[in-house]
BAMITI-285661 format. One line per 5 residues: number of its first residue (from 1); for each residue y, x, z of C-alpha. Coordinates in steps of 0.1 Angstrom, whole numbers, plus 2048, in hexadecimal, padded with zeros to 3 digits. Layout:
REM BAMITI-285661
NUM> Y:X:Z ~ ...
This chain:
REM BAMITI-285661
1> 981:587:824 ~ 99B:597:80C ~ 9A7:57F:7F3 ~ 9B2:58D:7CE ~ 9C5:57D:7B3
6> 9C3:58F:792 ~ 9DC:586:779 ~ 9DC:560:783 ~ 9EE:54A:768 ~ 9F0:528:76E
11> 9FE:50F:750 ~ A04:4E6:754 ~ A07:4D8:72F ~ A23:4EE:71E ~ A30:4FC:740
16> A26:51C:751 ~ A27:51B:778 ~ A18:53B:780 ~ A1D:559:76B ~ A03:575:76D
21> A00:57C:793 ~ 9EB:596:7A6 ~ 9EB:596:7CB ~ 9D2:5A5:7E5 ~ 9D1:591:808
26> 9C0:5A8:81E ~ 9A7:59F:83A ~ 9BB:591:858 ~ 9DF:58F:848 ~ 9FD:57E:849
31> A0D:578:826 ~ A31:567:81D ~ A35:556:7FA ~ A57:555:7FC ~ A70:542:7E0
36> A80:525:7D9 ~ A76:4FE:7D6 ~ A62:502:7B5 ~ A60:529:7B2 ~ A37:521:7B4
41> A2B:526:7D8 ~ A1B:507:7D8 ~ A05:50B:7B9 ~ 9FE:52F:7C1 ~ 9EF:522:7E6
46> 9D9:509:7D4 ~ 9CD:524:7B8 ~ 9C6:536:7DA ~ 9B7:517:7E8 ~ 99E:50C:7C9
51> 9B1:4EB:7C8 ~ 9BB:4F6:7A4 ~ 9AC:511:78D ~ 9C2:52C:77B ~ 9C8:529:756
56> 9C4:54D:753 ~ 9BB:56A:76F ~ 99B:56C:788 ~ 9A0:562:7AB ~ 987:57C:7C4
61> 978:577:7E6 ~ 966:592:7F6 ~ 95E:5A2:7D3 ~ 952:57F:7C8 ~ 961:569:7AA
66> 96F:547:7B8 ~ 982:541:79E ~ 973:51F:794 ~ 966:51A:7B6 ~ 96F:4F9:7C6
71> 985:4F4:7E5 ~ 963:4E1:7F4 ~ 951:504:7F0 ~ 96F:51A:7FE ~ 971:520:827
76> 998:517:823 ~ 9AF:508:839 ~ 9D4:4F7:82E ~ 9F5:4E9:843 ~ A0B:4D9:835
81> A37:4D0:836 ~ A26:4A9:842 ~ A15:4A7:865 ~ 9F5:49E:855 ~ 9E4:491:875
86> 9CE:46E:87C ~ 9E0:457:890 ~ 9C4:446:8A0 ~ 9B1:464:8A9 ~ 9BC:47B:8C9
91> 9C8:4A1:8C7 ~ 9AD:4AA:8CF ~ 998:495:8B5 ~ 9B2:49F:89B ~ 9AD:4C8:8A0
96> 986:4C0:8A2 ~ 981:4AD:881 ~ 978:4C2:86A ~ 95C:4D3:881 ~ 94D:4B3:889
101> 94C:4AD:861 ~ 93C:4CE:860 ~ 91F:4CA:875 ~ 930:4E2:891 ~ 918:4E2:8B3
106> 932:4CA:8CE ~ 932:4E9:8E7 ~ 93E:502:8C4 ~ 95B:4E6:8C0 ~ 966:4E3:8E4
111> 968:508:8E4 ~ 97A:50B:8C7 ~ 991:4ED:8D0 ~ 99B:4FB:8F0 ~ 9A2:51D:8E3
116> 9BA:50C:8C9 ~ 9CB:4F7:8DE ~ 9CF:512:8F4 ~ 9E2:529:8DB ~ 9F9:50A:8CD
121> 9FE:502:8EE ~ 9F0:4E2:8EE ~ 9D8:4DB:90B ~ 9EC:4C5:920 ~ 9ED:4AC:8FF
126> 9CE:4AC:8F2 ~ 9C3:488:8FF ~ 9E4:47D:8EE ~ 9E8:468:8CB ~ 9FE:47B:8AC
131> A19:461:8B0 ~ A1A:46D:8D7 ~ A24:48B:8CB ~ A46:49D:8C1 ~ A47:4AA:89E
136> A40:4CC:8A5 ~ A20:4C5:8BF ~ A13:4B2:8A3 ~ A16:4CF:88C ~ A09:4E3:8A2
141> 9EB:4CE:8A4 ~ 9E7:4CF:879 ~ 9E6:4F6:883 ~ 9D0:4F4:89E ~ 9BB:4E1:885
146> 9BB:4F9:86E ~ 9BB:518:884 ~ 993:508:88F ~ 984:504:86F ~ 97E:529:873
151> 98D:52F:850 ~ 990:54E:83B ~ 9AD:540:82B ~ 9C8:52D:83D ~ 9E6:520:825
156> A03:515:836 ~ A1B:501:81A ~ A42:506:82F ~ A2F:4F4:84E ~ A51:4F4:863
161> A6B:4E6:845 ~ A69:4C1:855 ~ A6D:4CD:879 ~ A91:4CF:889 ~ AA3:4F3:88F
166> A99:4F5:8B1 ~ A72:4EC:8AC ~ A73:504:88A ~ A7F:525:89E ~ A66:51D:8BE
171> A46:51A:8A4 ~ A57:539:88C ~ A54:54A:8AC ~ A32:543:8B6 ~ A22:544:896
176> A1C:56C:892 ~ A08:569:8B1 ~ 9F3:54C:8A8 ~ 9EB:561:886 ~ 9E5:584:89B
181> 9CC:572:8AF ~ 9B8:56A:893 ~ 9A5:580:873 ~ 9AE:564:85B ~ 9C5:56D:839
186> 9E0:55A:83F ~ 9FB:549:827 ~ A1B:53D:82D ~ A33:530:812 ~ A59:52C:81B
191> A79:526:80B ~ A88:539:829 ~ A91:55F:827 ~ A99:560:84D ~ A76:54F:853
196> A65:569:83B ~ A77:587:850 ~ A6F:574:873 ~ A4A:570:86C ~ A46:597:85D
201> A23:59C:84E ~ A25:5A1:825 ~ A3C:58E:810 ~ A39:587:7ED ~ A57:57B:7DE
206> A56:55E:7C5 ~ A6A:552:7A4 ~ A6A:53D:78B ~ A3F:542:78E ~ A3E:567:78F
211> A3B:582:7AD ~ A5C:596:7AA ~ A49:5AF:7C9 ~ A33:5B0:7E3 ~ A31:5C2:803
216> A39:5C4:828 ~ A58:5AA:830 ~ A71:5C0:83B ~ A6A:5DB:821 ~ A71:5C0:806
221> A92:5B2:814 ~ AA2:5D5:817 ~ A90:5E4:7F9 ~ A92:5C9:7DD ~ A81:5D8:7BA
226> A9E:5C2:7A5 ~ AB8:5A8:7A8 ~ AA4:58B:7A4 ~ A92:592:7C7 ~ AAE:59C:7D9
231> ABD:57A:7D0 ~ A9A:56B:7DB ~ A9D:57C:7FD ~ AC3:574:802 ~ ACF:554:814
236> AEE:54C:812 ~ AEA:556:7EE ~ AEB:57A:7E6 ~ B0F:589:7DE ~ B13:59B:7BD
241> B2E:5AC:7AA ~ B34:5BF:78B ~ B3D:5DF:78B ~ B3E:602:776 ~ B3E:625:787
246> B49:644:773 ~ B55:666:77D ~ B4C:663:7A4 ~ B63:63F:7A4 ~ B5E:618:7A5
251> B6F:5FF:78F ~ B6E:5DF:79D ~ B6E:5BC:78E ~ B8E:5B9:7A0 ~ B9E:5D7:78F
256> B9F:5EC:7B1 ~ B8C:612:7AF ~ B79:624:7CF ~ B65:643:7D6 ~ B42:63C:7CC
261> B31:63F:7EC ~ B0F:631:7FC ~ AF6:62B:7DF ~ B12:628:7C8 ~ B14:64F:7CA
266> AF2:653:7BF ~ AEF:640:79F ~ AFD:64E:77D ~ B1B:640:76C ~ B18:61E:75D
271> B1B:5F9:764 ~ B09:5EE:77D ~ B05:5CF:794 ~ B09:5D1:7BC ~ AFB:5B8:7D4
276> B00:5B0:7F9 ~ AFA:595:80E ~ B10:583:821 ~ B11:592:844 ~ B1B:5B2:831
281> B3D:5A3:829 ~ B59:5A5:83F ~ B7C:597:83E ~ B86:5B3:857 ~ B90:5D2:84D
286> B75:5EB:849 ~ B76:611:848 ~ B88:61F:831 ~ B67:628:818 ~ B65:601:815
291> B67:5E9:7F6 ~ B88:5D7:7FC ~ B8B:5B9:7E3 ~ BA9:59F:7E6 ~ B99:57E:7E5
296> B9F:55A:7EA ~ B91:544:807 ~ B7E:522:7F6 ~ B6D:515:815 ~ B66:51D:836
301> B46:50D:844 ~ B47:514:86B ~ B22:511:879 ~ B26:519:8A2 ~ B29:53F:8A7
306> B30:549:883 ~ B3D:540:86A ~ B37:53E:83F ~ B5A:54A:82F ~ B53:543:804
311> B72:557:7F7 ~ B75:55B:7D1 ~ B7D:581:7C4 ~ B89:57D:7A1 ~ B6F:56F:792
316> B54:56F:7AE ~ B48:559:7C7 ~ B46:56A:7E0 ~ B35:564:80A ~ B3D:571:829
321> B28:56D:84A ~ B40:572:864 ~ B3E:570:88C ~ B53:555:8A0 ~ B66:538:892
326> B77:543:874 ~ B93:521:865 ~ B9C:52B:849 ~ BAF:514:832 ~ BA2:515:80A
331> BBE:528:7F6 ~ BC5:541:816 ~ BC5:565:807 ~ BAC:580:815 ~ B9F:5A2:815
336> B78:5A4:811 ~ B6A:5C5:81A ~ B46:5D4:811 ~ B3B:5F7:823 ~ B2B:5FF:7FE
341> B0F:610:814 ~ B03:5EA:819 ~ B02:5E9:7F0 ~ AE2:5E2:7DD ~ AE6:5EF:7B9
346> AD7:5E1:79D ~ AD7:5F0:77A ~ AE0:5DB:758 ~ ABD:5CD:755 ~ ABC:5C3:778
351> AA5:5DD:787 ~ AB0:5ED:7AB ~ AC4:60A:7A5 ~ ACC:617:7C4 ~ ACB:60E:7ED
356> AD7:61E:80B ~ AB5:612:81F ~ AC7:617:841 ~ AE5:601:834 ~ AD6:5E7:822
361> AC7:5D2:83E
């Protein structure tokens, strides 16, 4: 099945939550929504889903209009953040519930059982209870659930945000080959750019209801179309600064000049914006091509092996991702440096400008 949304608006009362979206989910696919907590993920899934119908815009299955088709009539499969499981039923009753509610043959659902279990790594539990479980078994068992309904469309709505670090990266792991052994379209909503870029397939990036781009993951995190999705795809936040190239130079906010080098070479004169997240800042010197800007340190968060430096550089707030244990006390004076081959490049209005592809990753 290949799923189409064409021009999807959907309005609650006087507020718009989706704004005019077109997406094509090919047969067998693995899609990222990816934005932040109320960027519309969620409502876009159930447009997808038929468990709410589009303001404005068709919704297309196979060449066929579902728009007003109800979830009850769509082969469509959801996980959710909860571990939506019965507790007095076993694994095994749990993944094979909605085939015994469909009238599948008992030798179709062992089958089917036993293949899921086998892919979530569940076999050895499946004679277990939910509340037997750890977190992430019994979230693997909503998936196997889902993965045996044999769906055309499985929607997974940030399905690891309530599991701890360690149970998050061991299912972000697994999950591209769960979805490669299947021909399903699936969809995967995150908050998480490092999730998005683990899990590859196709992202779409998400704000404020609208689809800033679409297309495969890493091409979208080191080829942004504007400002607003570079910021999506950027955590820590995205840096930014100000600054105004003319005659082959670079003023910066800080009142320093440089060579305009990397993609800064390439644009004409003008103001422009330049981002660059935060493992492209350093507080050791660079070579000497680099931005050097005299900044401030106002926090050091150290988290193990690295750590977050946020240095102000006249009026920006800046990040740094640094390796090793970095104490640095607020008010300590630094040197931030940027290799401006790392810059993105935006133009007045917002739009990309310029990238140095092999740079900007």
């Amino acid at each position: 099945m290949t799923l189409i949304l064409e021009n999807v608006t959907k309005r609650v009362g006087p507020e718009t939550h989706i704004r005019n979206v077109s997406l094509t989910l090919p047969k067998g696919s693995l899609n990222v929504l990816l934005g932040q907590t109320l960027a519309g993920k969620t409502t876009l899934m159930r447009l997808m889903a038929g468990l709410e119908a589009p303001s404005e815009g068709r919704i297309v299955a196979d060449g066929k209009d579902v728009t007003g088709l109800p979830v009850q009539r769509r082969n469509v499969a959801m996980v959710y953040q909860q571990f939506i499981n019965y507790p007095s039923l076993s694994v095994y009753e749990n993944i094979a519930s909605p085939m015994r509610v469909a009238g599948v043959a008992k030798a179709e659902i062992e089958a089917r059982v036993q293949e899921a279990a086998g892919l979530l790594r569940l076999t050895p539990y499946l004679k277990r209870k939910p509340l037997e479980l750890s977190g992430g078994q019994q979230q693997r068992t909503a998936i196997a659930r889902a993965l045996c309904k044999r769906a055309d469309l499985v929607l997974m709505d940030e399905p690891l945000a309530n599991l701890d670090y360690k149970l998050r990266e061991e299912l972000r792991e697994e999950l591209p080959r769960i979805f490669a052994a299947t021909g399903a379209i699936f969809v995967y909503a995150t908050t998480e750019p490092a999730e998005a870029l683990m899990l590859g397939g196709r992202t779409a990036t998400l704000h404020q209801g609208r689809v800033t781009q679409v297309g495969p993951t890493p091409d979208v995190y080191r080829r942004p179309d504007d400002l607003v999705t570079a910021k999506v795809f950027s955590d820590p936040p995205l840096n930014t600064l100000r600054i105004v190239k003319g005659g082959g130079r670079v003023t910066l906010p800080t009142g320093g000049q440089i060579r305009a080098t990397g993609p800064l070479a390439s644009v004409p004169d003008g103001a422009y914006t330049i981002g660059f997240r935060a493992h492209h800042l350093a507080l050791d010197p660079l070579p000497a091509e680099a931005i050097a800007l005299p900044a401030t340190v106002s926090v050091a968060e150290i988290t193990g092996s690295e750590s977050y430096v946020h240095v102000d550089a006249g009026e920006s707030r800046l990040i740094a991702l640094v390796a090793g244990v970095r104490r640095l006390e607020p008010g300590t004076a630094v040197t931030a440096y940027l290799d401006p081959r790392h810059a993105l490049v935006f133009d007045e209005s917002g739009r990309t400008a310029a990238f140095d592809l092999p740079a900007a990753a």
